[in-house]
C-alpha distance (Angstrom), angle and dihedral (degrees) to the residues before:
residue distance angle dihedral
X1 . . .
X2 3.87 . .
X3 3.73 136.0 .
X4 3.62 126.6 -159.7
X5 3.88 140.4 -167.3
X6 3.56 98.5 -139.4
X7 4.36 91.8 59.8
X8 3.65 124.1 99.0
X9 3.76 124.2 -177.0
X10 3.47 138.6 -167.7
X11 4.26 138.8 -162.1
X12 3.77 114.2 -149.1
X13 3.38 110.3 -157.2
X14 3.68 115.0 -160.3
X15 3.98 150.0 167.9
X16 3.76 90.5 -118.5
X17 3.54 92.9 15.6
X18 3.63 155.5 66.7
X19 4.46 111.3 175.9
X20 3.83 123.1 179.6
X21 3.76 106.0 -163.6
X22 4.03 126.4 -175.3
X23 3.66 123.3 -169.9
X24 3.79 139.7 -174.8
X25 3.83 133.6 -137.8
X26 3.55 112.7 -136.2
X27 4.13 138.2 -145.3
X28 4.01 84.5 -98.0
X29 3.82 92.6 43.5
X30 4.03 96.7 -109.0
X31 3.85 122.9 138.7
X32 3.68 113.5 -114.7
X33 3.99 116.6 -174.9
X34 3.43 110.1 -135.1
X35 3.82 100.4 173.8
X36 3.97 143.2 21.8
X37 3.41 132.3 176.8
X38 4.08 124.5 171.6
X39 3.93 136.7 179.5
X40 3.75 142.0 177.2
X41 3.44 114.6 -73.4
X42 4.50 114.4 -135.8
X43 3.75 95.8 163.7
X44 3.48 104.2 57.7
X45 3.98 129.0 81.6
X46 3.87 117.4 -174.4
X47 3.95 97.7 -29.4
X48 3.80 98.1 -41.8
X49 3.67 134.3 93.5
X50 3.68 116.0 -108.9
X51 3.87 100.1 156.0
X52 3.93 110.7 48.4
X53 4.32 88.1 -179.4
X54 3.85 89.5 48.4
X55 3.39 94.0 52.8
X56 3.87 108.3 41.5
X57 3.98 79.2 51.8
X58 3.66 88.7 54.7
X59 3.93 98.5 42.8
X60 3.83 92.1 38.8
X61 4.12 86.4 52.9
X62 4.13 98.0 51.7
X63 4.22 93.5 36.4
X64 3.58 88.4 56.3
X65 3.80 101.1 40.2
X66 4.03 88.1 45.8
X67 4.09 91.4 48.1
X68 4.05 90.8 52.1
X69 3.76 92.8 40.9
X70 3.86 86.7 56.7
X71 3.64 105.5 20.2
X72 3.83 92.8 -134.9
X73 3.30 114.1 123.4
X74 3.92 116.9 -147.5
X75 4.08 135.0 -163.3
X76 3.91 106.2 -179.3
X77 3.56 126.7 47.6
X78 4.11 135.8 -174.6
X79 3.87 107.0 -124.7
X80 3.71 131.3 -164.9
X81 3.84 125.8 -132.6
X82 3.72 121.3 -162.2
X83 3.90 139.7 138.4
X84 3.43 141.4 119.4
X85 4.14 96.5 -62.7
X86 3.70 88.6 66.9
X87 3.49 102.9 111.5
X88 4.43 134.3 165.6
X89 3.66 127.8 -143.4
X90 4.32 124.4 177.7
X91 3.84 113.5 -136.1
X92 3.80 131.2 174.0
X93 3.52 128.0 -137.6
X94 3.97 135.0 179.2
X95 3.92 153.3 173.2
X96 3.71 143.9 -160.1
X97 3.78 104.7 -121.6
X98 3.50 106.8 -124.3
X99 3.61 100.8 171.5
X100 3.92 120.2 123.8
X101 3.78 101.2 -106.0
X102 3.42 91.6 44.4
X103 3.79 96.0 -126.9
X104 3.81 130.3 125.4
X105 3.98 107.7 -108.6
X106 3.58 123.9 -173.4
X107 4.13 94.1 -100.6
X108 3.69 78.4 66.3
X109 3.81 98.2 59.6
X110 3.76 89.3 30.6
X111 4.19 79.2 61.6
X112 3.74 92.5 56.0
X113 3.56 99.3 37.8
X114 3.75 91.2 57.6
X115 3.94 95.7 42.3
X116 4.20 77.9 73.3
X117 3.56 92.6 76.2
X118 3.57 96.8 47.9
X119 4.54 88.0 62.5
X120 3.87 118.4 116.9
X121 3.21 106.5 -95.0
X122 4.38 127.1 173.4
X123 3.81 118.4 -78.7
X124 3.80 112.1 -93.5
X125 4.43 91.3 33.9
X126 3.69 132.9 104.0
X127 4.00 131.5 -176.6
X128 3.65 110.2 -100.1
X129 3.77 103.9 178.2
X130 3.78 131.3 7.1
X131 3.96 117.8 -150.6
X132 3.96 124.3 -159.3
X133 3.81 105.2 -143.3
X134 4.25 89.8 177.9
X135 3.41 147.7 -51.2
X136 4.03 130.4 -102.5
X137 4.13 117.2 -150.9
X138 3.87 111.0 -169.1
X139 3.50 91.9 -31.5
X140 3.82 97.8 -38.2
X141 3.63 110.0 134.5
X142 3.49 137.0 -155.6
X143 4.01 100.3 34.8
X144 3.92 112.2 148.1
X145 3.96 94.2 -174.9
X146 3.67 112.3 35.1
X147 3.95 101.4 172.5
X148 3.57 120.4 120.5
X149 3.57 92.2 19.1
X150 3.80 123.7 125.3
X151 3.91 118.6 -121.5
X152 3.35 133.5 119.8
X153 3.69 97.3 -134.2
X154 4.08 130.5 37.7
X155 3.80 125.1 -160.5
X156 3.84 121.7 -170.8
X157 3.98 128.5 -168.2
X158 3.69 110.8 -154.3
X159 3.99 133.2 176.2
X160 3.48 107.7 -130.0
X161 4.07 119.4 -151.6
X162 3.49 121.5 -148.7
X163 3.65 140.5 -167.8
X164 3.66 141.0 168.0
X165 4.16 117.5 -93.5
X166 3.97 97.2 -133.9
X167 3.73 92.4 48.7
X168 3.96 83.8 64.5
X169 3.58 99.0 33.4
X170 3.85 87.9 59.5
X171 3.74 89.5 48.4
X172 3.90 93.6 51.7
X173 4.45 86.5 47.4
X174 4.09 91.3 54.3
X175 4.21 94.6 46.3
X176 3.96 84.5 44.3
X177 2.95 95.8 50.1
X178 3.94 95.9 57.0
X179 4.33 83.9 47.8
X180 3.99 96.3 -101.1
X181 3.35 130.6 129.6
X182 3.82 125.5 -134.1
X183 4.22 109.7 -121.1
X184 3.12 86.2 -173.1
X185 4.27 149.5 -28.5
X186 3.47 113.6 -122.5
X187 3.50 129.5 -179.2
X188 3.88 113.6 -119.8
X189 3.03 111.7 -128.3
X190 3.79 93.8 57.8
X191 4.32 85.7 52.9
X192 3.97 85.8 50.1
X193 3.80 86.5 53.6
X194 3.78 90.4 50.3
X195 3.84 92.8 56.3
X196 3.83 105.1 41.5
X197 4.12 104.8 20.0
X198 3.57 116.2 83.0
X199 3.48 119.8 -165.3
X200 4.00 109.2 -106.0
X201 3.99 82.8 55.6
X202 4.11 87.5 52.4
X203 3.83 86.5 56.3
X204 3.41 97.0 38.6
X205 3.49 96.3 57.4
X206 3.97 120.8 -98.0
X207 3.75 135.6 175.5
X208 4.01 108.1 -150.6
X209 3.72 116.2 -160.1
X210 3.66 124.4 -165.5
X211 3.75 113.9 -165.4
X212 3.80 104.7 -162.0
X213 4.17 132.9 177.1
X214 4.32 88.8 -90.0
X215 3.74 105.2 14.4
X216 3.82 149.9 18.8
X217 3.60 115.3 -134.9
X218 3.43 121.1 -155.2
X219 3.70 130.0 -163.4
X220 3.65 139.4 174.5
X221 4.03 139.8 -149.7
X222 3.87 135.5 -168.0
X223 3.39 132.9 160.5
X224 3.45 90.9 4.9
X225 4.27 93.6 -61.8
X226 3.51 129.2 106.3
X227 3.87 102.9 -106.4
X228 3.54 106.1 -175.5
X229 4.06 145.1 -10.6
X230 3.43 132.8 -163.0
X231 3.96 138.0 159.9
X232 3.97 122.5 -138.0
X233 3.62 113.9 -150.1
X234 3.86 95.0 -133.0
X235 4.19 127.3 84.2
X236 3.50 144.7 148.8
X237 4.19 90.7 -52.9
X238 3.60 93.0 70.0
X239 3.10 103.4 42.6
X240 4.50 81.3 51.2
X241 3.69 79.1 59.6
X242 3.21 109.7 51.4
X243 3.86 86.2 54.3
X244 3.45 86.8 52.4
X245 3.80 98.2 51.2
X246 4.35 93.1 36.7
X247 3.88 91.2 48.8
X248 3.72 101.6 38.9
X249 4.21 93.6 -125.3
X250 3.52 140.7 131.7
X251 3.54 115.4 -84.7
X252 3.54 98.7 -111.0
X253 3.88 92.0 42.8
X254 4.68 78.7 58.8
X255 3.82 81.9 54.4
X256 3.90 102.3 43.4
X257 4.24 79.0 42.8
X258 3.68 96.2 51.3
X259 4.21 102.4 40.0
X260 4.38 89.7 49.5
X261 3.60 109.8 33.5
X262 4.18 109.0 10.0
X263 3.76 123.3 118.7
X264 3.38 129.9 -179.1
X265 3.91 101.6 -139.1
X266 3.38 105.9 62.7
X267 4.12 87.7 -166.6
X268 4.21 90.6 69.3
X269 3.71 89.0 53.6
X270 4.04 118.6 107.0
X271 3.95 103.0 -120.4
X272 3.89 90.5 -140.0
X273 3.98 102.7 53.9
X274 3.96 114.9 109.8
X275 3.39 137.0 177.1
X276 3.70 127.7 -140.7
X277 3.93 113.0 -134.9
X278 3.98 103.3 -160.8
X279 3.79 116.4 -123.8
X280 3.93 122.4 -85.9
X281 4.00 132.9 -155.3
X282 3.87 85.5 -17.6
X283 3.99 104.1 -44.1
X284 3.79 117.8 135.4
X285 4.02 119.3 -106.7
X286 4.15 112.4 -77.1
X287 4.31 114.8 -140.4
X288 4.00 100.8 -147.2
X289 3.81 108.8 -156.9
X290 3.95 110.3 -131.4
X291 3.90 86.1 -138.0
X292 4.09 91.7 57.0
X293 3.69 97.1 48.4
X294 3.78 88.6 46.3
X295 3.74 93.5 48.3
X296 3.73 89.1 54.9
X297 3.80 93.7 45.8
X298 3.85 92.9 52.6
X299 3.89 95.9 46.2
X300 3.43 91.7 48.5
X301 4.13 97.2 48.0
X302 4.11 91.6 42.7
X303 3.75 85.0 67.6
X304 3.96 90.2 49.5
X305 3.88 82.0 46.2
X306 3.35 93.5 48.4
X307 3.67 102.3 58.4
X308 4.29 84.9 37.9
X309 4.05 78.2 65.7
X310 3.48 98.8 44.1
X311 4.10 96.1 47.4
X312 4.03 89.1 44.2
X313 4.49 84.4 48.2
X314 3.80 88.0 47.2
X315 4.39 88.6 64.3
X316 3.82 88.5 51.2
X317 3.87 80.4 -134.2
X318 3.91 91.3 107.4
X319 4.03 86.0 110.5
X320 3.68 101.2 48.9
X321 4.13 100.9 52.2
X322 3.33 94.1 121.0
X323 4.02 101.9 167.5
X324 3.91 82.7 44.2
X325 3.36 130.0 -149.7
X326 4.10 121.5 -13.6
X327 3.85 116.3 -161.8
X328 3.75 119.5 -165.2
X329 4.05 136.9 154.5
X330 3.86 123.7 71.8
X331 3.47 92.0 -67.8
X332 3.85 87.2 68.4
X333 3.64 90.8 65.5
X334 3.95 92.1 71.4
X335 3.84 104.3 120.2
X336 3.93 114.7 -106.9
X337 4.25 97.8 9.8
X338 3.63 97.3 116.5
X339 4.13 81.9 59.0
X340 3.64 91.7 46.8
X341 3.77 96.2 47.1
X342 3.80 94.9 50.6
X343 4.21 88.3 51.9
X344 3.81 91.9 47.1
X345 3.83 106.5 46.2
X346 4.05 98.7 18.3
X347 3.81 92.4 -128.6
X348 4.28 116.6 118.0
X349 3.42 110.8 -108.9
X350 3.66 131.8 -153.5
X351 4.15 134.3 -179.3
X352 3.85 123.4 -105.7
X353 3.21 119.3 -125.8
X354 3.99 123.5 172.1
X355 3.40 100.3 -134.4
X356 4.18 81.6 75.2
X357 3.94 80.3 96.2
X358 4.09 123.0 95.4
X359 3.52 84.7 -163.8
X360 3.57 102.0 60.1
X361 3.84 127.9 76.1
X362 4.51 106.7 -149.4
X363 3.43 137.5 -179.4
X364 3.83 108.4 -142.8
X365 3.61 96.0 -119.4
X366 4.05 83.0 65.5
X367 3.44 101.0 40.6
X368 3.69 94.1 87.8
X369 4.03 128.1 110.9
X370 2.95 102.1 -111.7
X371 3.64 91.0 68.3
X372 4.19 95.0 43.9
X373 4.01 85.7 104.8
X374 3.70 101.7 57.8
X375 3.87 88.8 37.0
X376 3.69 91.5 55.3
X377 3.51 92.0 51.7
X378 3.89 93.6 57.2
X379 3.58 86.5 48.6
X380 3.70 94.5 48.8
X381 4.07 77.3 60.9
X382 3.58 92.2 53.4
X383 3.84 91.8 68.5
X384 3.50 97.2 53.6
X385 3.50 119.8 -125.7
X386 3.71 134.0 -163.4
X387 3.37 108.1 -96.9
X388 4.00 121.2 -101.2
X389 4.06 118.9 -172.7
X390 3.71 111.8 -163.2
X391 3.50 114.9 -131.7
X392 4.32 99.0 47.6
X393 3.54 116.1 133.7
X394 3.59 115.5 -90.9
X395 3.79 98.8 -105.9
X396 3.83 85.0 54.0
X397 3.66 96.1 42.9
X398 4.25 83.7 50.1
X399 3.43 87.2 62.1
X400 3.92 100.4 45.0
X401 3.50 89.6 45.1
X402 3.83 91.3 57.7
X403 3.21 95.7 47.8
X404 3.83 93.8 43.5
X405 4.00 87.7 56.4
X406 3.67 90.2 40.7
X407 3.93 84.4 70.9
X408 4.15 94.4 38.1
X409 3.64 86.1 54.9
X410 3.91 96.0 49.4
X411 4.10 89.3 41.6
X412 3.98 91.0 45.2
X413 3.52 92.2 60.0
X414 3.59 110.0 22.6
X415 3.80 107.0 -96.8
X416 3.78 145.1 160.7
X417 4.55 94.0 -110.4
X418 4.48 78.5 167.9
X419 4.10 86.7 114.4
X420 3.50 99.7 31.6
């Protein structure tokens, strides 16, 4: 067994699913995947753990299947955190510079990025990701790099992401368990952006939404910043369910039903199609109309939709998505959603695929949605971040997270983080 320097890895850990994903760095600095393995997830209920056992079994299964299928063996691992406790708040913080020169340096917006993590905040929550939206100088608004500038007193908005402390505690026990090492936790959405965003969409204005087994998260970019996150508490299950329940099947005949012949407008569908469900334990044969299981699928994704609109109305950004809507996960995949997406919330809509990346090296077979999550994660590798290990004590977690930020900042808006 070998290890290199050059490998990054990654554990999805989904509702449906549970993906161990290795990538290697090239000569020219691209990602190329050299190894993907995947099972069904039992220990995981929208986005959060609720089985530790199930889960360590499932994680233990795909590590070791992906390590003997490339004969690399790996130690740390990027991991994604998501679920329906991940929640976004904006806060404002500022000082009076104070400094001799009388010009804003970057210890001064380190100072007021770090005062973020110090908010109120519920018992049982910690601040996962801080988010400069811009800078004010003196009452000049709008700035999004404020150092070097003169002023006397610097104001910074910031969208605050927050989760709950158990939810990553348990995520830390199941990948210890297996003998990794988190690199880092990083909320999923922001890997899914990584893998199917590009950059003139980010500034154009985009709204990414990642229909998963449990959840769909939604996310949303101007002006190059993350604007706002939020997670829905609906995904692909439910809507496997309400098949299920409407069409008097088994639950994995609703999911067989759904992935081969569901569409999400029921309008496109030929009245006259059926489907044979083969008898069970002594029932007779079922004929499922096409037009029923469609009607089903589309009432149950125009409530997803629904709330999609209301979270993107909420930013007051709903008139400047210019790149439109993005849809990515396996829930993407259902037949005719892009169309009814566009009709319900007025906004073009496109699939994401994670191929969008330049940095990123795929076979086709992986260049699918419902792998943008694990890919983003590798790719959220690929950048290099200072390390965080869950579990520090808080004044050493202070300091990592400073640091950590420190080097957001300096990527964010295109500066020299060498002596930071």
């Amino acid at each position: 067994m070998t290890s290199r320097n050059n490998i990054i890895a990654a554990i999805d850990i989904g509702t449906t699913k549970i993906v161990a994903i290795m990538g290697e760095i090239d000569s020219d600095g691209k990602l190329r995947i050299i190894g993907m393995e995947k099972t069904v997830s039992r220990g995981v209920k929208r986005g959060v753990i609720h089985s530790i056992e199930d889960t360590i079994v499932a994680i233990r299964e795909v590590v070791e299947r992906l390590v003997e299928k490339t004969n690399i063996d790996i130690s740390k691992v990027y991991v994604g955190i998501a679920g329906q406790h991940i929640r976004s708040i904006k806060n404002r913080q500022f000082k009076y510079i104070q400094n001799g020169i009388g010009e804003i340096t970057k210890l001064d917006v380190d100072e007021i990025l770090n005062e973020n993590y110090r908010i109120p905040i519920e018992v049982g929550e910690q601040v996962l990701h801080v988010i400069p939206q811009d800078f004010v100088v003196d009452k000049e608004a709008g700035i999004r790099n404020p150092v070097g500038m003169a002023g006397r007193r610097l104001d910074g908005n910031f969208n605050i992401i927050i989760g709950r402390t158990a939810s990553a505690r348990n995520i830390e026990k199941c990948v210890k368990e297996v003998g990794l090492e988190i690199e880092e936790l990083v909320l999923e959405p922001l890997a899914s952006s990584l893998a199917v965003l590009s950059e003139e969409e980010k500034e154009a204005g985009v709204v990414l939404v990642d229909i998963g087994g449990g959840t769909t998260d939604i996310t949303v970019y101007f002006d190059g910043i993350l604007r706002h996150t939020a997670v829905i508490p609906f995904g692909g299950d439910i809507v496997t369910r309400d098949i299920k329940e409407g069409c008097s099947v088994l639950i994995k005949q609703a999911e067989a039903l759904k992935i081969q012949f569901g569409e999400a407008v029921a309008d496109m569908v030929d009245e006259e199609k059926v489907v044979t469900i083969p008898s069970v334990g002594g029932w007779d044969p079922k004929e499922i109309s096409f037009k029923t299981l469609a009607q089903i699928i589309q009432c149950r994704m125009e409530e997803i939709l629904d709330s999609v609109k209301f979270q993107i109305e909420i930013t007051g950004l709903h008139d400047k998505i210019g790149a439109g809507i993005v849809l990515t996960g396996g829930g993407a995949l259902l037949t005719n959603l892009d169309v009814l997406t566009q009709k319900h919330t007025g906004i073009d809509v496109r699939i994401g695929y994670p191929g969008t990346s330049s940095k990123i090296i795929l076979d086709e077979a992986l260049n699918q949605p419902i792998y943008s999550t694990g890919i983003g994660l590798i790719l959220k590798g690929l950048s290099q971040p200072v390390k965080r290990t869950p579990g520090q004590n808080a004044e050493k977690n202070k300091t990592v997270q400073k640091k950590g930020f420190q080097k957001f900042f300096a990527a964010l808006f295109d500066m020299d983080d060498s002596k930071m």
